[in-house]
N, C-alpha and C positions, 0 to 999 in steps of 0.2 A: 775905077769904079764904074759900074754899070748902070743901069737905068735906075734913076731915083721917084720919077713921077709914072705911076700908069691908073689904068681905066678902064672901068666894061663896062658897053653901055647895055640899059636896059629896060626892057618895057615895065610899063605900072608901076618905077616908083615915084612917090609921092613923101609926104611928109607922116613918118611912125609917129602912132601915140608915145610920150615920153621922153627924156633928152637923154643927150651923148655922154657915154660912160666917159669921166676922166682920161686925161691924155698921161697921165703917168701918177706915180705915188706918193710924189714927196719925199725919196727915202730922202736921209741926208746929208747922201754924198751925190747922189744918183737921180735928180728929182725927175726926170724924164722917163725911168725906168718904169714899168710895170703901168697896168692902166687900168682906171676905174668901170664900176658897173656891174663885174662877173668877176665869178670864181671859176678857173678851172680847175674839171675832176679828172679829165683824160684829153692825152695824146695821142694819134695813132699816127704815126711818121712813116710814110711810103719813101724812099732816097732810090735814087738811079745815078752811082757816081762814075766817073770818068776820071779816075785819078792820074790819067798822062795829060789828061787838058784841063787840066783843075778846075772842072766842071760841074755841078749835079741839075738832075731835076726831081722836082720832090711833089709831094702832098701830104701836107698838115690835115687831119680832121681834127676839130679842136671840142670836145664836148664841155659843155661849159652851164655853171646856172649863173641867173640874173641876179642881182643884189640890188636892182630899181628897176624899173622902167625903163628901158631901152630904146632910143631913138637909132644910135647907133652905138658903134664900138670902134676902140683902137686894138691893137697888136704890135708886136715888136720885131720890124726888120729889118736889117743892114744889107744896102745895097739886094741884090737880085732884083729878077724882074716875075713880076707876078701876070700869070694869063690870065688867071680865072678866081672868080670867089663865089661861092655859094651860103646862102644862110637856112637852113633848113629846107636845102633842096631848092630853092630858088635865088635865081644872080643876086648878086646884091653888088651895090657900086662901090668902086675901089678910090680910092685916095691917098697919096702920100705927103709925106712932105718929112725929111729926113730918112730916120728910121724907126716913125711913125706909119704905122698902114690904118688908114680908116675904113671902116666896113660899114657902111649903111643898106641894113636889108630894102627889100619888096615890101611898100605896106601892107602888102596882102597877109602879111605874117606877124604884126606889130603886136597882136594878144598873144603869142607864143612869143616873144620877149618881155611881158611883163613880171615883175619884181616875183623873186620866188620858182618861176620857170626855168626848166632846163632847154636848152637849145642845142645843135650843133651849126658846126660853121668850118666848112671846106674851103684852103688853098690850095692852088696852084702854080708854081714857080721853078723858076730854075734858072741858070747863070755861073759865074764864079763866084763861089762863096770870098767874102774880104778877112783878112786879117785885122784884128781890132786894137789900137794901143790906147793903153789905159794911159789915167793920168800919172801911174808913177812910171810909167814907157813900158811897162810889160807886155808881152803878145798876147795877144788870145783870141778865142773863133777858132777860123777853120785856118788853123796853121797847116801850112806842104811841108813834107819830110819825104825824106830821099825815097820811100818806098810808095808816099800816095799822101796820107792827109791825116792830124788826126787833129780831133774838134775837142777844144779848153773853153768854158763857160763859165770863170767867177770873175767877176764879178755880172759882166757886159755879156758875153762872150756869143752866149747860145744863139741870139739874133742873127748874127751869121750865117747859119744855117735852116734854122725853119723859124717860121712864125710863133709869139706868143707870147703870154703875161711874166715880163723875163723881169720875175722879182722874186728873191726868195722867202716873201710875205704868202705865195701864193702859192702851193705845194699842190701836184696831179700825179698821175700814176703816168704811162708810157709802154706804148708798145710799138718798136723800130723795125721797120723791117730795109737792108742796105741791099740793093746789087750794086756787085762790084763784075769787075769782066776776070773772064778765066785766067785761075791762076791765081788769084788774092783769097789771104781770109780778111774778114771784118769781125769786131764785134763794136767799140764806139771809135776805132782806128781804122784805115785800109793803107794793108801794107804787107807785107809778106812776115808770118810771125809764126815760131813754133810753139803749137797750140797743146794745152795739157788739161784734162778734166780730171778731178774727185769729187770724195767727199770726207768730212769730218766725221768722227765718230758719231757724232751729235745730229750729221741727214746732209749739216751745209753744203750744197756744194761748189767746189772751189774751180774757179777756171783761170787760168794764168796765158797770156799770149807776151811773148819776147820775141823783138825782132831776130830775125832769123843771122843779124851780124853779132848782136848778142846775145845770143839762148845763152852758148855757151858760159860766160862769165855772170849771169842771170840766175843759173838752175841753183845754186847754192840757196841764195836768198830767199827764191820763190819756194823754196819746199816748205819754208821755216812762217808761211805765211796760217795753216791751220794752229799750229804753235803759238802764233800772234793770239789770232782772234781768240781762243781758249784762254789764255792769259788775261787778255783784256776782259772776255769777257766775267771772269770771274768778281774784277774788279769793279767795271762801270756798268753790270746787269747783263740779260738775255741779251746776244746778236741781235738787231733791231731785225736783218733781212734773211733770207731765206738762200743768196748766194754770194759768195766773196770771191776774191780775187787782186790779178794786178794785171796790168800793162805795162810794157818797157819796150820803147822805142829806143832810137839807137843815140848816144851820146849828144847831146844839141839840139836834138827834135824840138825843146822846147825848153825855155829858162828856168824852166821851174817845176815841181813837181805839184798833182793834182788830186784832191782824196774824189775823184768821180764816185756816184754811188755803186759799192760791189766793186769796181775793179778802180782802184788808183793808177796813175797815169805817172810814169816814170820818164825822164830822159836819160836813158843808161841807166845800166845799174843799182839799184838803189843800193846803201848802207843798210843794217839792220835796225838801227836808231829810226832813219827814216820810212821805213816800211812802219815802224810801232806807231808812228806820228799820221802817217797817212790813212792806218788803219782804224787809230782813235776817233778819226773823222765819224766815222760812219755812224759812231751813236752821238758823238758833239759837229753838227755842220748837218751831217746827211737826214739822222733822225731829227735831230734834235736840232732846227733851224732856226738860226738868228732871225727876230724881227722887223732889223733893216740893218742897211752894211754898218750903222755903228756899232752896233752888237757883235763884232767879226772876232774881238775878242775871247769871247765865251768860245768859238770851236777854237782858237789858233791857244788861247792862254791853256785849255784843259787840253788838248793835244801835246801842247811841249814839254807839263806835267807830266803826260802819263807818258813821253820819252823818259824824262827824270825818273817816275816810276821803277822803268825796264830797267834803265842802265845803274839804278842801285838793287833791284833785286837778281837780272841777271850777271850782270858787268862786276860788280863790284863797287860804282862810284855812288857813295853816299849822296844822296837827294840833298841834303844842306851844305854838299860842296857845290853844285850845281845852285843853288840859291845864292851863293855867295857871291860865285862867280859871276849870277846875273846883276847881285844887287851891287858890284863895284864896275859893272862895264854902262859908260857916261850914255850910249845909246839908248837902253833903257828908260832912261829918265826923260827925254826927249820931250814929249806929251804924258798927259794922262792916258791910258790903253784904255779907256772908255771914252773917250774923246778926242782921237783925232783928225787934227786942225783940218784936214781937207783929202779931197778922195786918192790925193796919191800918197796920204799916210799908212792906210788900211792894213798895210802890207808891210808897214815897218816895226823895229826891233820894240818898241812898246809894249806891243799887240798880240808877241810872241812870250817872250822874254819875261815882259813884269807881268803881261796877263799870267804866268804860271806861276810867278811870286806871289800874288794874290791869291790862288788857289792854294799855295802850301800856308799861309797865312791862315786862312781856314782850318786849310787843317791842325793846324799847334792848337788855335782856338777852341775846337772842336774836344781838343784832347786825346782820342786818342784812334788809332783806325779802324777801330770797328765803327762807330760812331761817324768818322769820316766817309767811308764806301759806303757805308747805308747813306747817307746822305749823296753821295753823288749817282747811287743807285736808284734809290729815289725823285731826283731830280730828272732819269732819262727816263725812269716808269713815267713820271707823271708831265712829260713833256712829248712820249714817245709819238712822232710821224707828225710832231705840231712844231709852232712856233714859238719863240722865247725872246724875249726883251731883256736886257742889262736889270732892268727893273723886275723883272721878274725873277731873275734870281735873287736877287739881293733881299727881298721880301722873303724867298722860300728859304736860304739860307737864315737869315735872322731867324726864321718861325722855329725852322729846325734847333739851332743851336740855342734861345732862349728856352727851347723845351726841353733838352739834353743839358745843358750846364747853367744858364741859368746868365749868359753872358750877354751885355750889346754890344754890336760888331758897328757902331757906326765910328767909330777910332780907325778899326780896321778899310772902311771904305773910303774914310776922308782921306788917312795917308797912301794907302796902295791903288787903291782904283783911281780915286780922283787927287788923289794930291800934286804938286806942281813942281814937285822940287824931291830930292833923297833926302829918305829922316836921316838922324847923326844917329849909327849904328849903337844901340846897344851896350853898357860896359866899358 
């Protein structure tokens, strides 16, 4: 680990009108994460990476408005060392302590931090980015791979790499700009990848990068990715973005697979099961974002559905074999998929598994599937580029189906969302 504590010093500051934005959100696995005071609306990421010395040096601009009075602010860092920070064009004093960075402007700016103001706020850093393990031991950050590096960001992850409000409460836009040294391509990887651009019939366009040890066992998969999105999107509404894709590092790069937004993040090959899963993200997780990690059910449960989906309309395997199969495997029952016990659950078989038995639950309720896709259609119109609560669905669901059938769904929520135990099947 590299430097955890630094400092600029600097003339005129003094004490700002207003106090210190929050040190983090409270999520409820994650209370450290994410920090009060400000909303960010943009990123612009300068990187200068050194992927033989597992090194970068970067600069964050971070445009942000105020949500009070600001005294100071936090930010979200893992290890690196920071040179420099500016708050509107003037130093502002640096502070650490973890992978907390505090930023205390120049008084001379403290009415341009008041409630309602937009601001910006330049970092300066650089070092080796750390690899981060979650509590259920998973990697993530800035994971090395045999060609250079590529950066994983859920839950923790992004801190790693650049500064900022590393919550997914807190949605910005993004614009990265990587050198890498001659001879590499980048897009959110650096590594040497054989690169392919389209487009959809529909404008999308598609970008796929595969490491160059597996293009070849990749190109099948990857073609079959405008096919996805068209499928899907018929089902769960308009593509939320404007380009798709994938990424495919080489076997191992990384334990697990990543719906990143626009290009999902492969370790080898994907299956085509898994491309439909990682692709569904993009309007449940990417658009449509959980409002703290307990919510992780809503992208992981309608994702594993809309695999079920593919694999009974393309495959052959009937959706209620595929329910069955989840509702007799003992992992499943484990916790409630709305509730669990602690942050190294977020990721287990509940979350996946009975979160999509509760989605097919619905839909029987529902009655029948026009009535259902209007409904999950609806649900990504009217959450589209925002945030969503467990509670918020189950409110828009209820509204829905009492005004289509005329049913209460709280039976359905007691036993499959939150119940604690498998009902005794049916018959």
């Amino acid at each position: 680990m590299l430097v955890l504590a630094a400092s600029t010093a600097c003339t005129g500051i003094g004490g700002v009108d207003g106090t210190p934005g929050a040190s983090g959100l409270r999520d409820p696995y994650f209370p450290k994460l994410g920090n009060g005071g400000y909303d960010v609306t943009h990123y612009d990421l300068v990187l200068d990476v050194d992927p033989g010395a597992h090194r970068l040096r970067g600069t964050a601009t971070i445009t942000a408005r105020a949500t009070q009075d600001l005294s100071a602010f936090n930010l979200d860092l893992a290890g690196l060392t920071v040179r420099s920070a500016t708050v509107e064009g003037r130093p502002a004093a640096v502070n650490r302590a973890g992978h907390e960075l505090t930023l205390r402007p120049d008084a001379g700016i403290g009415h341009r931090l008041r409630k309602g103001r937009t601001f910006r706020a330049v970092v300066r850093y650089s070092g080796s980015p750390e690899i981060l393990t979650d509590p259920d031991q998973s990697e993530e950050g800035w994971l090395r791979t045999s060609g250079g590096a590529v950066a994983l960001g859920e839950p923790t992850g992004a801190m790693a790499w650049f500064p900022g409000n590393n919550h997914p409460s807190d949605k910005a836009s993004y614009d990265i700009e990587v050198t890498v040294p001659q001879g590499y391509l980048a897009t959110l990887a650096v590594g040497r990848f054989d690169m392919k651009a389209s487009s959809t019939p529909d404008g999308i366009k598609v970008f796929t990068a595969a490491d160059t040890a597996v293009a070849a066992r990749s190109a099948t998969v990857l073609a079959r990715v405008p096919e996805v999105v068209a499928w899907e999107a018929e089902r769960f509404g308009p593509y939320p973005f404007s380009a798709t894709g994938a990424i495919v590092g080489r076997d191992g790069d990384a334990g697990y697979a990543l719906e990143t937004q626009n290009r999902p993040f492969f370790p080898g090959p994907p299956s085509v099961g898994l491309l439909v899963h990682e692709m569904a993200h993009q309007w449940f997780g990417n658009s449509v974002t959980p409002a703290s990690w307990r919510d992780m059910w809503l992208n992981e449960g309608l994702a594993t559905y809309a695999q079920w989906l593919w694999e009974d309309d393309k495959e052959g395997e009937p959706v209620e074999d595929r329910f069955e199969a989840a509702f007799y495997n003992d992992d499943n029952w484990a916790f409630p998929p709305a509730e669990p016990p602690t942050a190294a659950d977020i990721s287990r078989a509940p979350v996946y598994g009975r979160g999509a038995m509760v989605i097919h639950r619905i839909r029987e309720a529902v009655g029948d599937d026009e009535r259902f896709f209007a409904l999950v259609q609806g649900w990504t119109r009217a959450h589209r580029h925002g945030t969503a609560s467990t509670a918020d669905f189950t409110a828009y669901v209820d509204a829905h189906a009492e005004r289509a059938t005329g049913k209460d769904l709280t039976e359905l929520w007691d036993t499959w969302l939150y119940g604690k135990s498998r009902p005794t099947p049916k018959g």
